[in-house]
Backbone as CSV, one residue per row, in Angstrom:
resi,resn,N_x,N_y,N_z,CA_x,CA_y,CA_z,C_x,C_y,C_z
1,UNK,111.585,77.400,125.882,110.605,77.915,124.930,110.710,79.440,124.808
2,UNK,110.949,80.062,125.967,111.190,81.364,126.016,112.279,81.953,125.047
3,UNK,113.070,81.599,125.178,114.491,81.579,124.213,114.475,81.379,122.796
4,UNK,113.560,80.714,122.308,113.154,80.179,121.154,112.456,81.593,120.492
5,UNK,111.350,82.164,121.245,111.010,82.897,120.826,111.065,83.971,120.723
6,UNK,111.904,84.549,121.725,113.142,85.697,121.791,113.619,85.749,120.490
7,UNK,114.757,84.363,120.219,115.562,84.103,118.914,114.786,84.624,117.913
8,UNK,113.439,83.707,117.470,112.439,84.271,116.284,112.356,85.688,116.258
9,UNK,112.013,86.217,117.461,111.653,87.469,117.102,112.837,88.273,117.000
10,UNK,114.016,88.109,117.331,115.541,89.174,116.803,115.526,88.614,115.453
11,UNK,115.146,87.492,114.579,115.497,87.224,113.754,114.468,87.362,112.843
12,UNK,113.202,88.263,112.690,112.290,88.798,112.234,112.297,89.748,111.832
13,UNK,112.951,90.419,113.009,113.691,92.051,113.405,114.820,92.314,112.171
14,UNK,115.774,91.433,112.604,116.948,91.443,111.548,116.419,91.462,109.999
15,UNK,115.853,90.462,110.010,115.158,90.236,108.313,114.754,91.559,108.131
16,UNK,113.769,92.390,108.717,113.148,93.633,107.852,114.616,94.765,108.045
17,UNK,114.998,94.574,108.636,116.273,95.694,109.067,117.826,95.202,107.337
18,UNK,117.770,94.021,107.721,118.302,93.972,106.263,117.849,93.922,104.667
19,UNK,116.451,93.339,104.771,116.102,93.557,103.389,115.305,95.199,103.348
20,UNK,115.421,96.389,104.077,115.032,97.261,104.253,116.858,98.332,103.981
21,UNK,117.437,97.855,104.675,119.121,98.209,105.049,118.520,99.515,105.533
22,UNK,117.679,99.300,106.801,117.564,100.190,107.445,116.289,100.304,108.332
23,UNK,116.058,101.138,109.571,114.818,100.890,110.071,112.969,100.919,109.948
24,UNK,113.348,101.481,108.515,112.195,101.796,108.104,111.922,101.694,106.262
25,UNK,111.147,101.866,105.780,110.875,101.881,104.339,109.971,102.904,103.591
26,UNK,110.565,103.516,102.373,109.518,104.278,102.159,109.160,103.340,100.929
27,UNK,107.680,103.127,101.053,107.004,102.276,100.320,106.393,103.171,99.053
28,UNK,106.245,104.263,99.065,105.081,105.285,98.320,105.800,106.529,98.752
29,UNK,105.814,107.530,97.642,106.181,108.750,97.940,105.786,109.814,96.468
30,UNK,105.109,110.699,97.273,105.391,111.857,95.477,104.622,112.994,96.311
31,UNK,104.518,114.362,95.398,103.968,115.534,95.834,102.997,115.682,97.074
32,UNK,102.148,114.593,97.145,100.825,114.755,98.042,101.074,113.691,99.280
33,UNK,102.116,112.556,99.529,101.777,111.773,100.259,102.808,111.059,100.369
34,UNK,103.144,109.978,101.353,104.187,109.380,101.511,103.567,108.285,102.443
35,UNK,104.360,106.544,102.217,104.031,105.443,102.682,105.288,104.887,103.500
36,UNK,105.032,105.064,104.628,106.283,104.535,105.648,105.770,103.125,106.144
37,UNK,106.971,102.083,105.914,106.520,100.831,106.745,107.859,100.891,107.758
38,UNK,107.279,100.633,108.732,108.818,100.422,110.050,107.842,99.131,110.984
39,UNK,109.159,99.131,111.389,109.220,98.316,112.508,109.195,98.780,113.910
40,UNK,108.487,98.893,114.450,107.993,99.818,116.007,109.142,99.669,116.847
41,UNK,109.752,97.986,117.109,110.342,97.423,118.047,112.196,98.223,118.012
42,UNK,112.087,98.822,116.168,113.124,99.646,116.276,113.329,100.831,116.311
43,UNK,112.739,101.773,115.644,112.014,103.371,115.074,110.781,103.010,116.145
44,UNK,110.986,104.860,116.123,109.296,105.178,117.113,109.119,106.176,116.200
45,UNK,107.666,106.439,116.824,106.888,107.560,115.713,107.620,108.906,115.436
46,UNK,107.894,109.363,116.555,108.604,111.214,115.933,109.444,110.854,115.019
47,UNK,110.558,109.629,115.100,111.322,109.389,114.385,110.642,109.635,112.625
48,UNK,109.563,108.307,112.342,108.987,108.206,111.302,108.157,109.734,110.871
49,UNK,107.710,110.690,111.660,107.425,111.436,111.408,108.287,112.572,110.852
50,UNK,109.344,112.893,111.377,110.524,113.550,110.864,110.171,113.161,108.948
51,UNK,110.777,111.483,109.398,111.054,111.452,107.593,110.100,111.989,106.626
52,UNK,108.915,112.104,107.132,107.618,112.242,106.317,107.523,113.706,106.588
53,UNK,107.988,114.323,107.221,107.855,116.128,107.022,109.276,116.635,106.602
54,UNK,110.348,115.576,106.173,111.239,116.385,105.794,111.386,115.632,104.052
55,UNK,110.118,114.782,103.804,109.732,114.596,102.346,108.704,115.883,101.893
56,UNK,107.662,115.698,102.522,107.148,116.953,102.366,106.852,118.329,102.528
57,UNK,108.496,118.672,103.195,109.075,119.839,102.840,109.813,120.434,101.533
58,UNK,110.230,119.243,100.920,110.186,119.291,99.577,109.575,120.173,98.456
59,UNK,107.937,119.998,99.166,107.042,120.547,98.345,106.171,122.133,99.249
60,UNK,106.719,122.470,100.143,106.759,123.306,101.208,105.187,123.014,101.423
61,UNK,104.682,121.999,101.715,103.358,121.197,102.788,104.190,120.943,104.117
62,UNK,103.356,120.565,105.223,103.297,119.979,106.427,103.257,118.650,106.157
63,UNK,103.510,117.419,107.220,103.048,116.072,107.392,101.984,115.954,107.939
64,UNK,100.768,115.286,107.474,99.935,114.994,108.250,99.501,113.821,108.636
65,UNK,99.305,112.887,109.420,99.482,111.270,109.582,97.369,111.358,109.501
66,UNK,97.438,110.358,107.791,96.215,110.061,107.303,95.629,108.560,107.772
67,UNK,96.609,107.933,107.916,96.190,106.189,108.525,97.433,105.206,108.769
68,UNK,97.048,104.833,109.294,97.701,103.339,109.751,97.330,102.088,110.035
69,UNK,97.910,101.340,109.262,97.716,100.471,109.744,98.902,98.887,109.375
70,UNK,98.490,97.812,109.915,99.307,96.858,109.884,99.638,95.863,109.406
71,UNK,100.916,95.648,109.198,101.433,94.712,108.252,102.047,93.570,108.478
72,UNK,102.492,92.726,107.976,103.282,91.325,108.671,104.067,91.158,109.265
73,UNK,104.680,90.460,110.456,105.393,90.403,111.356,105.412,91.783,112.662
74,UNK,104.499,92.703,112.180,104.354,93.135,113.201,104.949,94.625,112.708
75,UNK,104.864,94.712,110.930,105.185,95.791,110.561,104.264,96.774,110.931
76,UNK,104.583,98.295,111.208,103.158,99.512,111.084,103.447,100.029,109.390
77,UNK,102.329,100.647,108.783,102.524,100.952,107.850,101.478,102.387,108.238
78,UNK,102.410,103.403,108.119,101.741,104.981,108.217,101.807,105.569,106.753
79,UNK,100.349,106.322,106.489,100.198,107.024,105.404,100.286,108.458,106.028
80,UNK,101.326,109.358,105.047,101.130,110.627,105.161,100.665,111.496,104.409
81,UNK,99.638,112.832,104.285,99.264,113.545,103.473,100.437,114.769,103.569
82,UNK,100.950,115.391,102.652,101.631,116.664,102.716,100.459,117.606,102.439
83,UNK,100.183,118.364,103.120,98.961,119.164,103.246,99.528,120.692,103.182
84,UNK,98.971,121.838,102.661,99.142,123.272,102.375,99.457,124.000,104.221
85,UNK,100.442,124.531,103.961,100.705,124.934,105.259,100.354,126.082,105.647
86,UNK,99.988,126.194,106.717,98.617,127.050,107.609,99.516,128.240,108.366
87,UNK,100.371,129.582,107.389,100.925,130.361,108.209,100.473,131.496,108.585
């Protein structure tokens, strides 16, 4: 049984990693904000955070992590604000 569910879960993994073709997704993006869905079990947060401050460097804002929350199979889905930067 153990094995079984090992299998499911690499093969859950795989599914978002290929219909994604990659570890993460940007779901939402423009001047003010950005929508990351990943998969935890592959990407960790600094990672996802990078992408979201080097979108909204773009617009010379900061990242700021506005919410999270969760999605199917065990997706995270983080909202970012690009916010006016404080020099």
């Amino acid at each position: 049984m153990r094995h079984f569910i090992c299998a499911l879960l690499l093969l859950g993994t795989s599914a978002c990693v290929a219909a994604w073709g990659g570890a993460y997704n940007v779901a939402l993006e423009n001047s003010r904000s950005i929508v990351i869905e990943y998969d935890p079990a592959i990407i960790n947060i600094p990672q996802i955070l990078s992408v979201a401050q080097t979108h909204c460097d773009k617009f010379k804002r900061d990242a700021l992590l506005s919410n999270t929350s969760k999605g199917n199979i065990g997706i995270i889905v983080n909202t970012y604000e690009c916010v006016s930067r404080n020099i």
